[in-house]
N, C-alpha and C positions, 0 to 999 in steps of 0.2 A: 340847759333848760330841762325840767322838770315836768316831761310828760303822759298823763296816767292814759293805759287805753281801757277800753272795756270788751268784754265780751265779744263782741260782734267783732270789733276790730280782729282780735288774736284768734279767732276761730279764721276770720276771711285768710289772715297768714299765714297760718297752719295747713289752712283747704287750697289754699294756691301759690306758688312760688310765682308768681309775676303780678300787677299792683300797686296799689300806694302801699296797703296795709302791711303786705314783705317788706315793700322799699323802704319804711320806718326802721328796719331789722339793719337791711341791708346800708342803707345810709349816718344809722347812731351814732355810729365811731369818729367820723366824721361832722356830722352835724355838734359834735358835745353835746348827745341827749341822753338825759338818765329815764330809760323805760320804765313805767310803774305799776303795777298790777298790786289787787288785794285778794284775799284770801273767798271774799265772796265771791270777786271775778273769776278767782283760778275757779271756784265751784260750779258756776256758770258753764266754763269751756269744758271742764271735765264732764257734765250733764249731758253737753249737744255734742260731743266729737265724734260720737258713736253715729250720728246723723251725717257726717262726713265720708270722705274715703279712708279708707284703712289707712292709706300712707300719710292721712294727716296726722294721727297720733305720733309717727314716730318725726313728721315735722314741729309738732307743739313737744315734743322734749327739747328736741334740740335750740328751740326757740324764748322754751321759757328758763334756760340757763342764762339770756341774757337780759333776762326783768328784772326787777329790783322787787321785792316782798313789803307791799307797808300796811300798818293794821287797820284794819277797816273802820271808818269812825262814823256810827251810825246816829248821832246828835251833834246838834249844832245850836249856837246861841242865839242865832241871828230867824227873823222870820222867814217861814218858806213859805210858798205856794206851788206846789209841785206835784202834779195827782200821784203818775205811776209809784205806789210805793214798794218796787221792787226796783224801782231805777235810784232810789233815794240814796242808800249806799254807795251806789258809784257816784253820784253829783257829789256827798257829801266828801266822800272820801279825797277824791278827787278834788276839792276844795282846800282839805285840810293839808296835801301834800304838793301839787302840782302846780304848774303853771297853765298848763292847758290840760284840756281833757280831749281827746279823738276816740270817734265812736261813727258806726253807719246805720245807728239806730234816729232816724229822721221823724218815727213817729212818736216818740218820747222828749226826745231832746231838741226837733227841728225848732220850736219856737226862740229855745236858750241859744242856738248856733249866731241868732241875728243880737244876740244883746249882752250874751253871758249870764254869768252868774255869781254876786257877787266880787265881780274883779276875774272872775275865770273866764278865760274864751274856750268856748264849745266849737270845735269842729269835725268835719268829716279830713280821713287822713289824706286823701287830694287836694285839698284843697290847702290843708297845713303845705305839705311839699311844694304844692306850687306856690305858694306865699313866701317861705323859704329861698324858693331859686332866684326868685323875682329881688330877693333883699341880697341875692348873692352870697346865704350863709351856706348852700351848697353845691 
């Protein structure tokens, strides 16, 4: 499975080893998930880590060795209606490569969590994992 995170996500993992948003890290291998990030997310985390504690930068190295880099695709063919357009790049992106998106940004994305988007399901990454266990994938 093919899942893109954003921002929020990779910083919560970065900022704390315990969690859903580690347990994505710590369970991947397992789960068969290819972690996804773009180049506008990596810019995101790189902005607020300094908002962090010190030891999250050298946890977001060690962490974004195991994402996968895909280009950010800021157009799409299909209609949107979507205010934040600083979130547009991650929905879009995250559209064109993924199967889901996980993110803990509820006031941007909470409304796409109950419906998707386009065929994507939006969730927060607790809620992914407990859905998972529950299906027995891990």
């Amino acid at each position: 499975m093919k899942i893109f995170l954003d921002s929020s996500v990779l910083l919560a993992a970065a900022g704390s080893a315990h969690g859903a948003s580690r347990g994505l890290f710590d369970l991947q291998q397992s789960g068969g998930w290819s972690l996804l990030y773009s180049p506008y997310v990596r810019s995101e985390v790189k902005d607020n880590l300094t908002f962090l504690d010190p030891a999250a930068l050298s946890s977001w190295l060690a962490l974004s060795n195991k994402l996968n880099l895909v280009d950010d695709s800021l157009v799409m063919d299909w209609p949107v209606v979507f205010s934040p357009a600083k979130d547009r790049p991650i929905l879009f992106t995250a559209l064109a490569y993924a199967d889901i998106l996980l993110t803990l940004d509820r006031g941007d994305f909470g409304p796409l969590m109950e419906i998707g988007f386009y065929g994507l399901q939006i969730m927060k990454p607790g809620d992914f994992l407990r859905r998972e266990r529950e299906l027995g994938r891990i």
